[in-house]
Z-matrix of the N, CA and C atoms (Angstrom, degrees):
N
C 1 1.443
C 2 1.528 1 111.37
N 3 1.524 2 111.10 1 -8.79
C 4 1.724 3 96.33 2 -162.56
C 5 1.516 4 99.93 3 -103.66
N 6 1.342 5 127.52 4 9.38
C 7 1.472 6 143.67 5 142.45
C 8 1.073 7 113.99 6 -38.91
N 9 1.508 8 108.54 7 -60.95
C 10 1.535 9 119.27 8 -150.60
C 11 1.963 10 95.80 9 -87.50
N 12 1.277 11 113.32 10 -37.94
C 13 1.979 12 107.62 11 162.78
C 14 0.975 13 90.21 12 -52.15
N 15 1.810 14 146.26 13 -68.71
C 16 1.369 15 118.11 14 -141.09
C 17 1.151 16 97.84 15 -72.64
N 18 1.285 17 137.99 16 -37.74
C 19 1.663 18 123.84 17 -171.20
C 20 1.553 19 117.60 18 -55.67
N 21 1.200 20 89.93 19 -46.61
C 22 1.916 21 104.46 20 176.16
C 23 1.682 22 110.59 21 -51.17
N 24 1.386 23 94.22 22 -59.17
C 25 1.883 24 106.56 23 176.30
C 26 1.660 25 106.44 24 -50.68
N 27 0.866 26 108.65 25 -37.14
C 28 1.871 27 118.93 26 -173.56
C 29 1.651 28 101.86 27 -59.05
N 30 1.464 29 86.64 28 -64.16
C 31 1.596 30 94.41 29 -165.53
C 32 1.435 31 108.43 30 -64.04
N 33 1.280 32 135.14 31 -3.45
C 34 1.552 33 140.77 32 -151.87
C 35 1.629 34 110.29 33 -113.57
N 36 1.714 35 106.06 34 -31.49
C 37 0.870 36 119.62 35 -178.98
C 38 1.266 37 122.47 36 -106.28
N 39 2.050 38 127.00 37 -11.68
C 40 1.098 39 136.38 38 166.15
C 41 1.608 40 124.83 39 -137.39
N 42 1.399 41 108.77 40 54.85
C 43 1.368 42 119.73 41 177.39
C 44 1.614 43 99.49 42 -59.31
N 45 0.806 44 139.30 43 7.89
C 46 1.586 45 117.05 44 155.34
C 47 1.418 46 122.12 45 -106.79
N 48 1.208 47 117.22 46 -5.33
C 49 1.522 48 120.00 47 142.86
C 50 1.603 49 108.74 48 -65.75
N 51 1.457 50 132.07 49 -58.45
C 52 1.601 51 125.10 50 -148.45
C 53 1.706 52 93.57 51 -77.61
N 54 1.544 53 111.62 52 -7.33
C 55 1.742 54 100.77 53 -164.64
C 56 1.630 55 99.00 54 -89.16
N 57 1.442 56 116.99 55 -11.88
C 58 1.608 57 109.43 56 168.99
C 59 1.909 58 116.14 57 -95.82
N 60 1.480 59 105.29 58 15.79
C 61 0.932 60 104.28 59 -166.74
C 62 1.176 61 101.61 60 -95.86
N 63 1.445 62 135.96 61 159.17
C 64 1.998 63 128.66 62 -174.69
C 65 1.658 64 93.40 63 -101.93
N 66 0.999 65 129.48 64 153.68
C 67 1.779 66 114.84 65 156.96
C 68 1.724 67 98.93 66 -121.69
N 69 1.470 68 80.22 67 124.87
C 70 2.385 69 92.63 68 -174.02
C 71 1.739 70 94.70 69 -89.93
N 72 1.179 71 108.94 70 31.21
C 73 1.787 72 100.35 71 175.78
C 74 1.366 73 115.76 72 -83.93
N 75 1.485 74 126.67 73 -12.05
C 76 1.138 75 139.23 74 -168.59
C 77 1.732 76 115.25 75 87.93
N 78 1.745 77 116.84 76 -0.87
C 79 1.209 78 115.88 77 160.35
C 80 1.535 79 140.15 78 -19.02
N 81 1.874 80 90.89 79 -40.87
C 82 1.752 81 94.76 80 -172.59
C 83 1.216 82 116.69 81 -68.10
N 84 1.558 83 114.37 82 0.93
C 85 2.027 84 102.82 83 170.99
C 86 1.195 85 100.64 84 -93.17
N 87 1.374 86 127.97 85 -8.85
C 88 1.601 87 112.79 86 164.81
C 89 1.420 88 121.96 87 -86.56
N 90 1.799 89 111.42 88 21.56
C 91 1.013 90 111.49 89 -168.08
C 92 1.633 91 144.36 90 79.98
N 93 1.268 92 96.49 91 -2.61
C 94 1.023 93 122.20 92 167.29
C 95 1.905 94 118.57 93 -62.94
N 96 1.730 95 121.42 94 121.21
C 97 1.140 96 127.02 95 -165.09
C 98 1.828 97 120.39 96 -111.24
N 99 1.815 98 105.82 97 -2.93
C 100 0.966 99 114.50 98 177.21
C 101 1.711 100 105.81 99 176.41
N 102 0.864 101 117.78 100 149.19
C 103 1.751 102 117.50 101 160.22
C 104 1.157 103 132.25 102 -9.30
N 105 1.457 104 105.38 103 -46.28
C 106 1.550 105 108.32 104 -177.70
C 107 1.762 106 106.22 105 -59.75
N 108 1.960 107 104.63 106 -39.32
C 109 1.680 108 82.41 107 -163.94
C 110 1.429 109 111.93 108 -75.37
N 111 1.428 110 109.44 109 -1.81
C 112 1.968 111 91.61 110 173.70
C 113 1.326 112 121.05 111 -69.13
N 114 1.716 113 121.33 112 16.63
C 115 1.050 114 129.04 113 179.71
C 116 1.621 115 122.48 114 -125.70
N 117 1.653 116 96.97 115 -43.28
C 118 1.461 117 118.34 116 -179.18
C 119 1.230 118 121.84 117 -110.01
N 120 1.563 119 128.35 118 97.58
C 121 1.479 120 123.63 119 169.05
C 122 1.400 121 111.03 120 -77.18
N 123 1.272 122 152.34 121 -33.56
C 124 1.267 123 150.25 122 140.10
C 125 1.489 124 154.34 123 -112.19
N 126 1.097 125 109.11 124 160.86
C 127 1.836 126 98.45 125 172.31
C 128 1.404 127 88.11 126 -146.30
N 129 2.043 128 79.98 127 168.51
C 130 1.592 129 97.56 128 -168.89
C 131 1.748 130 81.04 129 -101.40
N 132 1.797 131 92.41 130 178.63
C 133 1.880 132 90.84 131 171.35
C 134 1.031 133 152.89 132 -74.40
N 135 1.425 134 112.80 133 8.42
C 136 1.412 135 150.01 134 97.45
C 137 1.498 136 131.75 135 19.92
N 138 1.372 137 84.80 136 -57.02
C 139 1.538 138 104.72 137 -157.49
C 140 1.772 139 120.79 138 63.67
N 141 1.269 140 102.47 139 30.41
C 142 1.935 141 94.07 140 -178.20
C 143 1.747 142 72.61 141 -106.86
N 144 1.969 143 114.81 142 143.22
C 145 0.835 144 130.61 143 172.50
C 146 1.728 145 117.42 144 -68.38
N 147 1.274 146 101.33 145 130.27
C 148 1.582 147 117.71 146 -177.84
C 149 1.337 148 117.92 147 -102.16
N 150 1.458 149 121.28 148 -24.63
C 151 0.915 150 111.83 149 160.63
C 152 1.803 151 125.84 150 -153.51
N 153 1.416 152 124.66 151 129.36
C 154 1.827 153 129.03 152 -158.77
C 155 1.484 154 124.71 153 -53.14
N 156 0.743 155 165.74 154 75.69
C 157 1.632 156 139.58 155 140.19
C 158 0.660 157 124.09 156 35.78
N 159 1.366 158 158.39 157 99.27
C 160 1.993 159 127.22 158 179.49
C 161 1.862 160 99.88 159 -100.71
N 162 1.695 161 100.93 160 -10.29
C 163 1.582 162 82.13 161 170.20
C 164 2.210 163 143.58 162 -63.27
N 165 1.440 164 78.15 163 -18.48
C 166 1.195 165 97.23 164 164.62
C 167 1.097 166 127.69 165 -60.38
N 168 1.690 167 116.90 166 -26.35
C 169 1.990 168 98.37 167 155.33
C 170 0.991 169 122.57 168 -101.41
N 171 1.087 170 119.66 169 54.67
C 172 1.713 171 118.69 170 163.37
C 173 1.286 172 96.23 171 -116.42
């Protein structure tokens, strides 16, 4: 499980790395526009995430 925090922590703390990233999972019919969202469904304006992904652990 402490994989899957660091992935979460990763993505939370460097969405401009995960936004050049492609994800080949077939995500993009869920709307998905880059890496980051298999992790992040929101932020505040801020940018500290408000709300998780849960696709990101599979």
């Amino acid at each position: 499980m402490e994989i899957v925090r660091a992935a979460y922590t990763f993505a939370a703390e460097h969405p401009e790395v995960l936004s050049y990233v492609p994800c080949y999972c077939g995500c993009e019919r869920s709307g998905h526009r880059g890496n980051e969202d298999c992790f992040v469904t929101a932020r505040d304006a801020n940018g500290d995430v408000t709300q998780w992904e849960p696709h990101g652990m599979t």
